[in-house]
TIFI-111419 format. One record per residue: residue number from 1; residue in one letter; chain; x, y, z of N, C-alpha, C in turn. Coordinates in Angstrom, 3 decimals. Atoms other than C-alpha are relative to their C-alpha. Layout:
<atoms>
ATOM,nr,rest,kette,n_x,n_y,n_z,ca_x,ca_y,ca_z,c_x,c_y,c_z
ATOM,NUM,a,A,X,Y,Z,X,Y,Z,X,Y,Z
...
</atoms>
This chain:
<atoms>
ATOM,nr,rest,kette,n_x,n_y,n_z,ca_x,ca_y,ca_z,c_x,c_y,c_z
ATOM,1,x,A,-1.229,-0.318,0.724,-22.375,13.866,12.207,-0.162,-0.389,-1.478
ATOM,2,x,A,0.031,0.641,1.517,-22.035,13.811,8.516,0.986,-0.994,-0.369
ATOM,3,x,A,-0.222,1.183,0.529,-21.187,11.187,6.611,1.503,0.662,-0.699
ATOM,4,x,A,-1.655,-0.174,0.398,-17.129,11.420,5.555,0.493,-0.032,-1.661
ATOM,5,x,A,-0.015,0.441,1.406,-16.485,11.959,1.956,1.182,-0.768,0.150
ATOM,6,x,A,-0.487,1.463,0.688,-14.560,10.092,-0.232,1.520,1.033,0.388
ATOM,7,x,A,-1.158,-0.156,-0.125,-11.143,12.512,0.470,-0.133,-0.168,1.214
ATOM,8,x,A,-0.094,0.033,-1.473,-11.749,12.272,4.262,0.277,-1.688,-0.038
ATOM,9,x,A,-0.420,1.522,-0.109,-11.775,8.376,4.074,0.955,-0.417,-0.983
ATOM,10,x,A,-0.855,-0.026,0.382,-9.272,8.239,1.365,1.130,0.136,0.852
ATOM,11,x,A,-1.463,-0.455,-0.303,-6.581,10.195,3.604,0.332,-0.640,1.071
ATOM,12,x,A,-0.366,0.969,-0.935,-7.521,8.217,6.496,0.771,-0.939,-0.319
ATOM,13,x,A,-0.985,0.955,0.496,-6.509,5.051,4.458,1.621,0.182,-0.089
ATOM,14,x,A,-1.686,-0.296,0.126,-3.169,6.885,3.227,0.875,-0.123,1.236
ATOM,15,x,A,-0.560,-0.312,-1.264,-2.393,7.819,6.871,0.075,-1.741,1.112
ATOM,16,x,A,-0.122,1.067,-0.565,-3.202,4.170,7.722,1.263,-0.604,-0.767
ATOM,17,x,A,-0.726,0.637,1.333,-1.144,2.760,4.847,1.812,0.591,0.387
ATOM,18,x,A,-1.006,-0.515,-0.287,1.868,5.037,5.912,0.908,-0.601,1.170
ATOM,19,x,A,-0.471,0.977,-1.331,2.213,2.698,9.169,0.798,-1.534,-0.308
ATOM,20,x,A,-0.174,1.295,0.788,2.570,-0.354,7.039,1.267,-0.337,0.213
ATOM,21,x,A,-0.836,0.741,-0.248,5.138,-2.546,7.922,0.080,-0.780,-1.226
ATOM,22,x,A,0.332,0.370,1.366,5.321,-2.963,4.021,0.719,0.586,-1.142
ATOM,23,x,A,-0.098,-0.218,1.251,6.687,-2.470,0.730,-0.477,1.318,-0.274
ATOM,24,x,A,0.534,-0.786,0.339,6.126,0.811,-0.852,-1.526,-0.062,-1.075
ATOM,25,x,A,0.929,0.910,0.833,4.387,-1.103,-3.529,-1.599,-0.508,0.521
ATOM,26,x,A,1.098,0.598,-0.777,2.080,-2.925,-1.099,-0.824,1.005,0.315
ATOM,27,x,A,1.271,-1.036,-0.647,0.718,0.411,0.488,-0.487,0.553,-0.890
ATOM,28,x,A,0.588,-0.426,0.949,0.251,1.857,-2.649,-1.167,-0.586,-0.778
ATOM,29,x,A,0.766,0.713,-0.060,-1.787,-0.904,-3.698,-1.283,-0.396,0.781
ATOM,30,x,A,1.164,0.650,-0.909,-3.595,-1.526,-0.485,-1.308,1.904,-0.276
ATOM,31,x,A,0.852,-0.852,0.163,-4.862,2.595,-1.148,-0.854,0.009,-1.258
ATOM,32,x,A,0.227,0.152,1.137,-5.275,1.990,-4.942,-1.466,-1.213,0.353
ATOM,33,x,A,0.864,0.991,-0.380,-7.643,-1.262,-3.407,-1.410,1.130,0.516
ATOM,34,x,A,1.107,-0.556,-0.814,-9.722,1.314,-1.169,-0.763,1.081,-0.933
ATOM,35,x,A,0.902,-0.612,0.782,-10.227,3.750,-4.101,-1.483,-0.867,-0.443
ATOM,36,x,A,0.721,0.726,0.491,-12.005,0.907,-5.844,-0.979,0.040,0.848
ATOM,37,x,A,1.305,0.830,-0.756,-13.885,-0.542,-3.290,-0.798,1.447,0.291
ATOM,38,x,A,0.761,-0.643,-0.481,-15.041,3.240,-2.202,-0.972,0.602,-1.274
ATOM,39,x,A,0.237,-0.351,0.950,-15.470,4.221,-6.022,0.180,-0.497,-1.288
ATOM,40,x,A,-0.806,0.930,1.391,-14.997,1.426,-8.616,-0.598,1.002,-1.559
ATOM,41,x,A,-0.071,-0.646,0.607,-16.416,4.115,-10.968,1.201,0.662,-0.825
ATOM,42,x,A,-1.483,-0.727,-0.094,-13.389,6.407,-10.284,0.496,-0.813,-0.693
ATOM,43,x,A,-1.116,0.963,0.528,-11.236,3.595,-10.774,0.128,-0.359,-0.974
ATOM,44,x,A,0.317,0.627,1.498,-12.320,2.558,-13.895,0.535,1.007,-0.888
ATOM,45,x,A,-0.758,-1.353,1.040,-11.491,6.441,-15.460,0.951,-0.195,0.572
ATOM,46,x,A,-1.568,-0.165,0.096,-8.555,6.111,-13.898,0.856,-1.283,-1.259
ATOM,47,x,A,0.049,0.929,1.224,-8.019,2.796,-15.914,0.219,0.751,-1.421
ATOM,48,x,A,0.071,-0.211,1.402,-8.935,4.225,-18.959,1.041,0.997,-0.155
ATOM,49,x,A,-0.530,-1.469,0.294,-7.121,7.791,-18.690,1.733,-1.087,0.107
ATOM,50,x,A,-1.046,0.409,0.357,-3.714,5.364,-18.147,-0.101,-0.924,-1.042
ATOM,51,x,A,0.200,0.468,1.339,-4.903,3.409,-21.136,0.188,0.720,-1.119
ATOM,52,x,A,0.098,-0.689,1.092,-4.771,6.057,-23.023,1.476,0.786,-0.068
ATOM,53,x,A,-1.150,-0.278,-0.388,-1.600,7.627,-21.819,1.190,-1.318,-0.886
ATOM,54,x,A,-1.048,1.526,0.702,0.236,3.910,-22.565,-0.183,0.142,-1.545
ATOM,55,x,A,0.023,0.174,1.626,-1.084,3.969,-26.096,0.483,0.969,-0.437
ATOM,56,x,A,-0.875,-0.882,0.557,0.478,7.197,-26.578,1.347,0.245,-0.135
ATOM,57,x,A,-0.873,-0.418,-0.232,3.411,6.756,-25.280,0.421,0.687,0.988
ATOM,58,x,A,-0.038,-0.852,-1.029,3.259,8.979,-22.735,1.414,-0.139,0.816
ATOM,59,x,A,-0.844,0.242,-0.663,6.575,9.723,-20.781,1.378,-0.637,-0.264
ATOM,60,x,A,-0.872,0.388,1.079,8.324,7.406,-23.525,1.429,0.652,-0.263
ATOM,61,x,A,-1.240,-1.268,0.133,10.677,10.407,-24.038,0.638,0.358,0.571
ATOM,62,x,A,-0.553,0.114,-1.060,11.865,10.947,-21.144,1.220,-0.403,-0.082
ATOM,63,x,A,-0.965,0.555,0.244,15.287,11.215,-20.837,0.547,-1.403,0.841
ATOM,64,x,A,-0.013,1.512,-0.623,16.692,7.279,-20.474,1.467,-0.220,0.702
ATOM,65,x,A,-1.476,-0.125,-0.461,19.637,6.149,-18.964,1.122,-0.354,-1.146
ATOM,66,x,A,-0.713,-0.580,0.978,22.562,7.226,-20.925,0.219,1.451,-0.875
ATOM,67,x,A,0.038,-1.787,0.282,21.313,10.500,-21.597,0.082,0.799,0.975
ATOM,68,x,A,-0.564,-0.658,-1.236,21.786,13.713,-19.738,-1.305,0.580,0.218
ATOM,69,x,A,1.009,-0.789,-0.561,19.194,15.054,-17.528,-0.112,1.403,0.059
ATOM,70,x,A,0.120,-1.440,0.137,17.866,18.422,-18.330,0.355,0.981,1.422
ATOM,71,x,A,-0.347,-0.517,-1.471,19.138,21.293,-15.706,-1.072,0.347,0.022
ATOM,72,x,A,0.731,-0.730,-0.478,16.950,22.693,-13.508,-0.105,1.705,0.679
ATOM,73,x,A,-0.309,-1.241,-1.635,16.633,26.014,-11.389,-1.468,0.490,0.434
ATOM,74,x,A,1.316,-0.186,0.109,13.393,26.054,-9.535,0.035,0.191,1.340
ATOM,75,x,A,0.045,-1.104,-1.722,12.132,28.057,-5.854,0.091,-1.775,1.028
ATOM,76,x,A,0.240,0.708,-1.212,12.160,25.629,-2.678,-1.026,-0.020,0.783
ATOM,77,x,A,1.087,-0.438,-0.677,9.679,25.809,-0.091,0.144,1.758,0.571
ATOM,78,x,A,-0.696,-0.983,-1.066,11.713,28.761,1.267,0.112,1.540,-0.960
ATOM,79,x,A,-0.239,-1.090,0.946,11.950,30.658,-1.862,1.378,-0.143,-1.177
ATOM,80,x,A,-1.677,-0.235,1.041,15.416,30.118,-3.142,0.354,-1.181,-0.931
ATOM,81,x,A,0.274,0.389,1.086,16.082,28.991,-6.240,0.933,-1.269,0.169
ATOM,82,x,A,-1.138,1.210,-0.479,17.918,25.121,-6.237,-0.338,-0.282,-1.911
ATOM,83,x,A,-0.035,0.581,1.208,19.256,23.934,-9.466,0.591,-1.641,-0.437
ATOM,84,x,A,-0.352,1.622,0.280,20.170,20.212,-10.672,1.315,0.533,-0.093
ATOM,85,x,A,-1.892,-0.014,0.096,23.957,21.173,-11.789,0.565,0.377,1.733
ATOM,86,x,A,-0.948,-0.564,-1.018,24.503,22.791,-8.205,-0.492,-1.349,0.802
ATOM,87,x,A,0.146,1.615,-0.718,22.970,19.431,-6.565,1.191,-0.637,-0.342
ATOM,88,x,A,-0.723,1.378,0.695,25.205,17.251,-8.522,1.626,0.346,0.528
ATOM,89,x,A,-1.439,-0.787,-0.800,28.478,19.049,-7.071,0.149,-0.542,0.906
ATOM,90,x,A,-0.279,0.880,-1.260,27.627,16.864,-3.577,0.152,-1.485,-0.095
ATOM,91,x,A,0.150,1.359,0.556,27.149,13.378,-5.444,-1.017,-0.127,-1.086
ATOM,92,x,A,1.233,0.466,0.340,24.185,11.438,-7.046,-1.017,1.136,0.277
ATOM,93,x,A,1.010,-0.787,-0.195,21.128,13.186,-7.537,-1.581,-1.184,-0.136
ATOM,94,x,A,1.495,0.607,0.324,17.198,11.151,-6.902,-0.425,0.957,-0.324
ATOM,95,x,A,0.264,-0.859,-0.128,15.252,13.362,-8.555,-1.862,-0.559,-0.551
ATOM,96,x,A,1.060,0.693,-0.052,11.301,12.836,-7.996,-1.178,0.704,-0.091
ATOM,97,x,A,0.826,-1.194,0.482,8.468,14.044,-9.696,-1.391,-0.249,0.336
ATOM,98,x,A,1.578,0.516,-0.490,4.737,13.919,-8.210,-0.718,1.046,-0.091
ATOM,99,x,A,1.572,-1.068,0.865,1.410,15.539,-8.682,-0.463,0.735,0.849
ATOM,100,x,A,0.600,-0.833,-0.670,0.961,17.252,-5.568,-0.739,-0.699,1.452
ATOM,101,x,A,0.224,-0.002,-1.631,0.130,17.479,-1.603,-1.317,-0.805,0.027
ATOM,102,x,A,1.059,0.609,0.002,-3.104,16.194,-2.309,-0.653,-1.745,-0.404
ATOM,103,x,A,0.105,1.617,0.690,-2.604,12.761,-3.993,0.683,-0.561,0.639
ATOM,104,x,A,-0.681,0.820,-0.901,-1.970,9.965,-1.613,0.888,-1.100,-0.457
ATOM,105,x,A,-1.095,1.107,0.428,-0.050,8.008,-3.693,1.571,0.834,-0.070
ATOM,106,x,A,-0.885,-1.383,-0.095,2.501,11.299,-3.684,0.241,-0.197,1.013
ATOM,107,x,A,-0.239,0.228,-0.679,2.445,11.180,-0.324,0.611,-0.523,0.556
ATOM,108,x,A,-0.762,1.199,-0.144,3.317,7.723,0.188,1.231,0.263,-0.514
ATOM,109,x,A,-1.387,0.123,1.366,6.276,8.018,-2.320,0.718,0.882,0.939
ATOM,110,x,A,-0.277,-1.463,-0.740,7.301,11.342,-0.520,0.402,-0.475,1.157
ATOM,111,x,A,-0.451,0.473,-1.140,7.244,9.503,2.608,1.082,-1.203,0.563
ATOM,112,x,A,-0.841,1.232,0.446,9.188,6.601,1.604,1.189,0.289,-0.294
ATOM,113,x,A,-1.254,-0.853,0.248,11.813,8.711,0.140,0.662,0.494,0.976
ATOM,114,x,A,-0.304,-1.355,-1.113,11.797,10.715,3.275,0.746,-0.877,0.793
ATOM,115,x,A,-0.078,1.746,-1.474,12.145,7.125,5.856,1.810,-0.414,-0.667
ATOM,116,x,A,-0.937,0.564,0.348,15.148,6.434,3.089,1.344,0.341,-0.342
ATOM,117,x,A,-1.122,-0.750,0.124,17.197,9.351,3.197,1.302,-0.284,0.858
ATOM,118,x,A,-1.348,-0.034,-0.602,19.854,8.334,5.806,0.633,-1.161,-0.975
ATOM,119,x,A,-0.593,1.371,1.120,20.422,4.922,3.060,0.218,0.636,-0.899
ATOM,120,x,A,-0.436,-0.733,1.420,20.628,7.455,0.356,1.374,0.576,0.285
ATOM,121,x,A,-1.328,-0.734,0.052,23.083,9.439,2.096,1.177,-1.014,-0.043
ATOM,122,x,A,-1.497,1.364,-0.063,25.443,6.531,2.984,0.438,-0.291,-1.318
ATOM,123,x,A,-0.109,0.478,1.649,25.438,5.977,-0.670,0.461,1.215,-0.555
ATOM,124,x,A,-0.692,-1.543,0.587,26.629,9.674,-1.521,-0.910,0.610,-0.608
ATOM,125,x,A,0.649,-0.718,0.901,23.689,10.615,-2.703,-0.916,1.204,0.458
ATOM,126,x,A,1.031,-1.071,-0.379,20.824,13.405,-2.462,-1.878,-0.618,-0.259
ATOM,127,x,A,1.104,0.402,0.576,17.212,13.432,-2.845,-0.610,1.403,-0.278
ATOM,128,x,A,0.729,-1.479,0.122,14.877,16.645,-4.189,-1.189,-0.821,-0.827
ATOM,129,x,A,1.176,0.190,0.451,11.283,16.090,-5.302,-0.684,1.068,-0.537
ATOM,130,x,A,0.587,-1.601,0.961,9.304,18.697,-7.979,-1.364,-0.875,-0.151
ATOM,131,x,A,1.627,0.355,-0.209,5.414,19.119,-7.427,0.291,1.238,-1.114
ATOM,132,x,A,0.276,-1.259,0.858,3.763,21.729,-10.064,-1.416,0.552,0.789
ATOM,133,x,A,1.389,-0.867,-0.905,1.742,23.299,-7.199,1.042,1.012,0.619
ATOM,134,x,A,-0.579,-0.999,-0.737,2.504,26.375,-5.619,0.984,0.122,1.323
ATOM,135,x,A,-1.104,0.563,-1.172,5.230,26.914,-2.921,-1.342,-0.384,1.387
ATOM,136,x,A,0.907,0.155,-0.652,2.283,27.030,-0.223,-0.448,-1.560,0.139
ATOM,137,x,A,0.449,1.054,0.247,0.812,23.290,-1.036,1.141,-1.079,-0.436
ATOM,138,x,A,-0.874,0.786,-0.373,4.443,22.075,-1.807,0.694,-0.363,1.204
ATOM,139,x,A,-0.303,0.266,-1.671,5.376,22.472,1.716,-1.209,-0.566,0.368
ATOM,140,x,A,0.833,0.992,-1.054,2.286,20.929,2.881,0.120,-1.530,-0.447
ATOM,141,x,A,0.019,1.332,0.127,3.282,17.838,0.964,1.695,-0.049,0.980
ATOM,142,x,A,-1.179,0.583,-1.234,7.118,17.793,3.046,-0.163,0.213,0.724
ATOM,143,x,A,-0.192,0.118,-1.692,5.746,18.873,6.049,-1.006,-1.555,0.405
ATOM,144,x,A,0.739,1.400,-0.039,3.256,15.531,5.376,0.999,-1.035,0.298
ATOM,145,x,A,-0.615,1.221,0.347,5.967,13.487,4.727,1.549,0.326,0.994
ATOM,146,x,A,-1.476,-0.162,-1.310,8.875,15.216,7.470,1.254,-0.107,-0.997
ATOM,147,x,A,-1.288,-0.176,1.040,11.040,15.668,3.982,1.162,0.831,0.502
ATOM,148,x,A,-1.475,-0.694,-0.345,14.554,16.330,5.222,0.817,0.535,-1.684
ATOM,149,x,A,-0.945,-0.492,1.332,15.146,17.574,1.476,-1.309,1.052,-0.951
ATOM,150,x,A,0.684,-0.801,0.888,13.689,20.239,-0.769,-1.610,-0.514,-1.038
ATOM,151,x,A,1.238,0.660,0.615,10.188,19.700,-2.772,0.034,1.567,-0.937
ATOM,152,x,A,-0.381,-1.604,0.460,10.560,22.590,-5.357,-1.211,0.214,-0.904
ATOM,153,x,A,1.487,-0.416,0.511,7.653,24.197,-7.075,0.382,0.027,-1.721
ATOM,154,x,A,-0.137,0.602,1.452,7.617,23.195,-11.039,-0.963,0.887,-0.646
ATOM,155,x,A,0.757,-0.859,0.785,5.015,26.452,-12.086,-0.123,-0.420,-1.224
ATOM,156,x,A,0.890,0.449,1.824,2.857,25.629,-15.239,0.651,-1.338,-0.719
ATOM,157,x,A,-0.735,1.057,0.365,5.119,22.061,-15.206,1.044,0.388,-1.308
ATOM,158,x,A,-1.266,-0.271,0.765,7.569,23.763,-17.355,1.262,-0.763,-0.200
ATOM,159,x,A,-1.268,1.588,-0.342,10.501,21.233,-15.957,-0.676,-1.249,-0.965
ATOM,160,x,A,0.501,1.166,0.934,8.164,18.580,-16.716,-0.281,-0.141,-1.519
ATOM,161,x,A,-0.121,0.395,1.694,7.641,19.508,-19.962,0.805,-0.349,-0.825
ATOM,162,x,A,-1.334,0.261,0.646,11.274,19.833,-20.959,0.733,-1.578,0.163
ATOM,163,x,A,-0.395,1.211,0.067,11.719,16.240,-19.662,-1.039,-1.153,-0.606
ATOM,164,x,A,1.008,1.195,0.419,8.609,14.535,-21.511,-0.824,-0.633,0.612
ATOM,165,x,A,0.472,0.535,-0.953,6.723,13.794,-18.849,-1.710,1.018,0.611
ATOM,166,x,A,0.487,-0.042,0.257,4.175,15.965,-19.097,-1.607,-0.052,-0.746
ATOM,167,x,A,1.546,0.329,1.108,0.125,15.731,-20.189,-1.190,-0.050,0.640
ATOM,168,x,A,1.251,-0.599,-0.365,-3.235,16.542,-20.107,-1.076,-1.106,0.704
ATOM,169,x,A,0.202,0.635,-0.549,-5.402,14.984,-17.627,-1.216,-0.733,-0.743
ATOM,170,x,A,1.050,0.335,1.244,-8.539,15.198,-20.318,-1.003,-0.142,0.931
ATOM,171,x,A,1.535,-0.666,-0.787,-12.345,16.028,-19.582,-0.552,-1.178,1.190
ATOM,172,x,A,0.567,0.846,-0.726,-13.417,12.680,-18.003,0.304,-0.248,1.220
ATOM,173,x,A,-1.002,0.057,-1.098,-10.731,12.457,-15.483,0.123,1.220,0.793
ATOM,174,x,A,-0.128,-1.342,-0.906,-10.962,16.163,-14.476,-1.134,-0.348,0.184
ATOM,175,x,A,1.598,-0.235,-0.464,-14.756,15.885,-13.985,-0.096,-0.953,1.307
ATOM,176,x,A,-0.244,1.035,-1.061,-14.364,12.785,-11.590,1.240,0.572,1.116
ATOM,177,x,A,-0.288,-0.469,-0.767,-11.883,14.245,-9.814,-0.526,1.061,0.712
ATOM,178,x,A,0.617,-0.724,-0.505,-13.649,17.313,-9.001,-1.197,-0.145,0.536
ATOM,179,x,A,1.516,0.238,-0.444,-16.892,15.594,-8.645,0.450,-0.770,1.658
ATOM,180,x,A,-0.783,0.046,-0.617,-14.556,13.625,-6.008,0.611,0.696,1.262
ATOM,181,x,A,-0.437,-0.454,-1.249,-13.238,16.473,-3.978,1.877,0.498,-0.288
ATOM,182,x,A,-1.281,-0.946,0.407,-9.771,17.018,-5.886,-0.056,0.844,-1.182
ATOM,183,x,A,-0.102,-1.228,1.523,-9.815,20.345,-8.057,1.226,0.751,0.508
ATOM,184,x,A,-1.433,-0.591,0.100,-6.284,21.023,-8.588,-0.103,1.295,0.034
ATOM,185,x,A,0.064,-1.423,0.760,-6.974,24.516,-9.875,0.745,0.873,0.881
ATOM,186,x,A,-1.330,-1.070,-0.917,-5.721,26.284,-6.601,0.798,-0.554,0.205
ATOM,187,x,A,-0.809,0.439,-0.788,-3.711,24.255,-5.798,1.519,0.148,-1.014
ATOM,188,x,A,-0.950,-0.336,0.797,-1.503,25.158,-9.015,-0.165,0.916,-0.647
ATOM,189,x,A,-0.408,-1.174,0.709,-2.329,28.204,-9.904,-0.471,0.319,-1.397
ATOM,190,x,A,0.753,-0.157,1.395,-4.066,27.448,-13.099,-1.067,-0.576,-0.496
ATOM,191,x,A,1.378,1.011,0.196,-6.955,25.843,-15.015,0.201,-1.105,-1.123
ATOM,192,x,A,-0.603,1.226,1.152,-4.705,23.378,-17.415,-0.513,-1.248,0.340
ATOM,193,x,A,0.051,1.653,-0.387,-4.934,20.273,-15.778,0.891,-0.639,-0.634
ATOM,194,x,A,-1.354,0.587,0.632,-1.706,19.350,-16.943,0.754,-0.411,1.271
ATOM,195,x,A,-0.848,0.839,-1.124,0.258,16.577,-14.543,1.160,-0.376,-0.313
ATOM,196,x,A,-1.291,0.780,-0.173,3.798,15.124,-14.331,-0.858,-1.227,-0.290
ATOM,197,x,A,-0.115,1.571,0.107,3.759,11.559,-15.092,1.265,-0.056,1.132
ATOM,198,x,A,-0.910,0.340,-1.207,5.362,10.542,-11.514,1.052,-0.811,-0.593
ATOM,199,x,A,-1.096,0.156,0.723,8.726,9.733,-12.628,1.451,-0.161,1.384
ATOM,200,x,A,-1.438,0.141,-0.881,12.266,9.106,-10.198,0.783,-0.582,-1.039
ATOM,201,x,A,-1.514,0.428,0.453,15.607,9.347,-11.741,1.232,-0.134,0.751
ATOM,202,x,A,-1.201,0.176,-0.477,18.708,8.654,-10.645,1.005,0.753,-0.947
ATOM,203,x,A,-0.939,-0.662,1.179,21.335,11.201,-12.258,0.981,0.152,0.551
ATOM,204,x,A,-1.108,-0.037,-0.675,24.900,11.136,-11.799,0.995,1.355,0.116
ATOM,205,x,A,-0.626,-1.510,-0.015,27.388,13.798,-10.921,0.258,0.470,-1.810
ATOM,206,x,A,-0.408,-1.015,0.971,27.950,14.130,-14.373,-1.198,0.532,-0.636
ATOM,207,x,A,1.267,-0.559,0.616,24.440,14.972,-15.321,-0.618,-1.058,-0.763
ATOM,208,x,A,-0.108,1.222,0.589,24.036,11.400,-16.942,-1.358,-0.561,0.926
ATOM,209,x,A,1.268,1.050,-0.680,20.640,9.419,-16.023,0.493,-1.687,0.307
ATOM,210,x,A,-0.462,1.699,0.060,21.637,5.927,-14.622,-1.347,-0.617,0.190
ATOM,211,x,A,1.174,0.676,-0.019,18.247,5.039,-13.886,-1.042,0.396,0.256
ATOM,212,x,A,0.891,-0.763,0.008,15.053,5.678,-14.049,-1.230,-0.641,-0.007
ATOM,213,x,A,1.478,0.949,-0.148,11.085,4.344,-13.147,-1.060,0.960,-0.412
ATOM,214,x,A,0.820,-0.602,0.937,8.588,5.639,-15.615,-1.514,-0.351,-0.060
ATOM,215,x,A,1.226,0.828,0.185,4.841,4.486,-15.245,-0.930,0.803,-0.260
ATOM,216,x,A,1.119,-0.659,0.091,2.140,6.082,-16.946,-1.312,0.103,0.825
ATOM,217,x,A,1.089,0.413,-1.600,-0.175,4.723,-13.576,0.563,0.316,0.420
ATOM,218,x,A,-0.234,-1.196,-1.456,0.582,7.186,-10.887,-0.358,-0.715,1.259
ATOM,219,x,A,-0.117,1.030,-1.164,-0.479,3.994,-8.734,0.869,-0.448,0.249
ATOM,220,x,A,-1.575,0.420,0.026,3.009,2.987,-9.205,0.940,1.125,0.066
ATOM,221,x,A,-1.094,-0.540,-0.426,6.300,4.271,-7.816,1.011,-1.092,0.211
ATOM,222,x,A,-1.270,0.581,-0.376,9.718,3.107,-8.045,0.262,-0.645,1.663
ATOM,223,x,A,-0.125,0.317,-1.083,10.196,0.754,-5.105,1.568,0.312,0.488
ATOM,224,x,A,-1.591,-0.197,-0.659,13.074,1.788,-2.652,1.112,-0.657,-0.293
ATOM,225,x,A,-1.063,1.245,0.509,14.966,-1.323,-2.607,0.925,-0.408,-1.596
ATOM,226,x,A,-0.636,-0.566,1.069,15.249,-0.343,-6.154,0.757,0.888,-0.598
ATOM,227,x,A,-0.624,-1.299,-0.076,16.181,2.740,-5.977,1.249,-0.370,0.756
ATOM,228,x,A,-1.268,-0.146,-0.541,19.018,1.982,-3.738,0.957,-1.082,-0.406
ATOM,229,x,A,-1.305,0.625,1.354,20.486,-0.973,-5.889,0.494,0.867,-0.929
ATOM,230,x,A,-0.318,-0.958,1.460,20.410,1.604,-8.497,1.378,0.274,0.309
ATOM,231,x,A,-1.036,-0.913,-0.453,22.672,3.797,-6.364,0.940,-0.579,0.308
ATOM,232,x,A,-1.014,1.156,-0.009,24.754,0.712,-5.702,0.896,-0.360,-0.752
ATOM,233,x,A,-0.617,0.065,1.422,25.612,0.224,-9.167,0.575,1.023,-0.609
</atoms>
């Protein structure tokens, strides 16, 4: 039998990590641990490529809380078009932005969200998540994660751009990924290499951001427990 690349033992980890009797934080970490140890190379461009991101600013812009969150109107898995103003008509809106079916830290997040939807609802709220991959590969990240809520397709990150969040992944970081085993390219439809900066807001019925977790490291995600004080407040 051949030897298992590095996404085959990667997804194992994720799929182990997903069991975790743990923190969102923690599993994200314990996969972020297994990159290293399988590829401290990798890890290191990843390092740098959010080094470089931070010194720019990156995401910075992003609307903060107090400002109003840009509308949306973008397809579903299903086809039909869902917009942020017609969300906000049922309560609260989470609204959660990741890089795609293929990145296990997406996953996780995705799945975490998914485990936390009956605590969201009690709270009046919603949840919807925007990948910039095709409808095809956004459903394979909620049927990963058993998303009882929409995952809407973000074409050429257009959304993301209008919220600052936005940016180029740059040569070193695409080459390692592809050398790797992830080449976005089909999986969105284009040859940019342009990502979301994973992002969760909290926006209120009136279109108003109350809160919001911003990290230029895509190893990090807003922990739940956070997220649902938010919605508390």
């Amino acid at each position: 039998m051949a030897d298992k690349s590095f996404v085959d033992i990667l997804q194992e980890k994720t799929d182990a990590c997903r069991l975790m009797d743990a923190p969102l934080s923690e599993r994200l970490k314990s996969v972020a641990d297994e990159v290293r140890r399988l590829s401290p190379g990798f890890a290191d461009i990843v390092d740098r490529m959010v080094a470089r991101l931070a010194a720019n600013g990156v995401g910075l812009a992003a609307p903060k809380p107090g400002e109003p969150m840009p509308d949306f109107m973008l397809p579903d898995g299903d086809g039909h078009l869902v917009s942020l103003s017609g969300l906000q008509q049922s309560g609260p809106v989470v609204v959660s932005f990741n890089r795609g079916h293929w990145c296990p830290y997406c996953q996780l997040n995705v799945d975490a969200l998914a485990k936390a939807v009956p605590e969201i609802k009690a709270l009046g709220a919603q949840v919807v998540a925007i990948s910039p991959e095709t409808r095809r590969y956004a459903n394979e990240l909620r049927d990963y994660a058993k998303a009882p809520f929409p995952i809407l397709t973000d074409m050429d990150g257009g959304y993301a751009l209008e919220a600052n969040l936005l940016f180029w992944v740059g040569e070193e970081k695409r080459d390692a990924m592809k050398a790797g085993g992830f080449d976005i390219e089909p999986y969105q439809g284009n040859q940019t290499w342009m990502l979301p900066i994973p992002a969760t807001f909290i926006v209120g019925q009136d279109g108003m951001v109350r809160s919001r977790f911003i990290d230029p490291d895509y190893r990090h995600r807003m922990e739940i427990d956070d997220l649902l004080a938010a919605l508390r407040t």
